[in-house]
N, C-alpha and C positions, 0 to 999 in steps of 0.2 A: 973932537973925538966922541961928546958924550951926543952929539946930535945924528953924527953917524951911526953909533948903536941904538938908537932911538929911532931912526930910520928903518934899520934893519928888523929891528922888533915889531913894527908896524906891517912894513912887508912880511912878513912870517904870520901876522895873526891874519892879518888878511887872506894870504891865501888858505889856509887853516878854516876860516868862515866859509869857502866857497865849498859848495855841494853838487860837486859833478854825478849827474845819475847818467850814466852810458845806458842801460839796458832801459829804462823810460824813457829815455828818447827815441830809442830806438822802437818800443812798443807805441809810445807817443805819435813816431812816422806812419808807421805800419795802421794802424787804427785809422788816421785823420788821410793820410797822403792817399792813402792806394789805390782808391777808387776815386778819385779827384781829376776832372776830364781838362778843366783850365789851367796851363802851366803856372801863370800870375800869382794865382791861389794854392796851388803846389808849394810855388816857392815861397809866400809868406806863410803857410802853415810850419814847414818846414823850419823855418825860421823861428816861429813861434814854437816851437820843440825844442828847438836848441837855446833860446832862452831862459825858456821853461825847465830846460833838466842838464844843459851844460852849463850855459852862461849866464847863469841863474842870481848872482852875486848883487847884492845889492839891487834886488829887484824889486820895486816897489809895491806895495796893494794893488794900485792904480794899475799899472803895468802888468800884473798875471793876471788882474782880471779884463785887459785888454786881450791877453793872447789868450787866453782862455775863450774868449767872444768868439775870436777869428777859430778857432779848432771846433765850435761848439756849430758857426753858421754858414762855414766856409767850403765844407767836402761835397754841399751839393750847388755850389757856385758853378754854370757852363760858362758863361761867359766872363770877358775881361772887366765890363761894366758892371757886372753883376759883383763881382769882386771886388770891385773899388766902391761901392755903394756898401758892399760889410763892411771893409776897414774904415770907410767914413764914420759909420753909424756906430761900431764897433770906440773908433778912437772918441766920437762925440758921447760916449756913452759911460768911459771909464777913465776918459783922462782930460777931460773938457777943463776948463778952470771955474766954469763956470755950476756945474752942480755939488 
């Protein structure tokens, strides 16, 4: 019984910790998506908003300043190459293991 309330208590501060910002993210879209001509790049901006200000939990340094990169070099991406060349450089650049 005491490991089940210990459970439960864990589950509860957990989601307690998480910081859902609805209206950031949605300003977050609006700002980085709207003028964004390649879908690829749409949809990981996107993406990167919604971790950024929904599923934000446990998110690491490394990790917001990866989506941060993609929102920062992403909106004037036209191409799908051009797109995977930011997230490359993006992921080599805030989450490598190596720096």
């Amino acid at each position: 019984m005491k490991w089940l309330i210990s459970i439960v208590a864990i589950t509860v501060s957990l989601q307690v910790g998480s910081k859902e910002d609805k209206d950031g993210y949605e300003d977050c879209v609006l700002a980085h998506v709207s003028g964004t001509e390649d879908a690829l790049a749409a949809n990981l901006m996107t993406y990167a908003c919604h971790r950024l200000y929904i599923d934000n939990f446990m998110l690491s340094e490394k990790d917001q300043g990866y989506y941060q990169c993609l929102l920062e070099y992403m909106p004037d991406a036209k191409k799908a190459e051009i797109t995977l060349q930011i997230k490359r450089t993006c992921n080599d650049k805030h989450r490598s293991l190596f720096r």
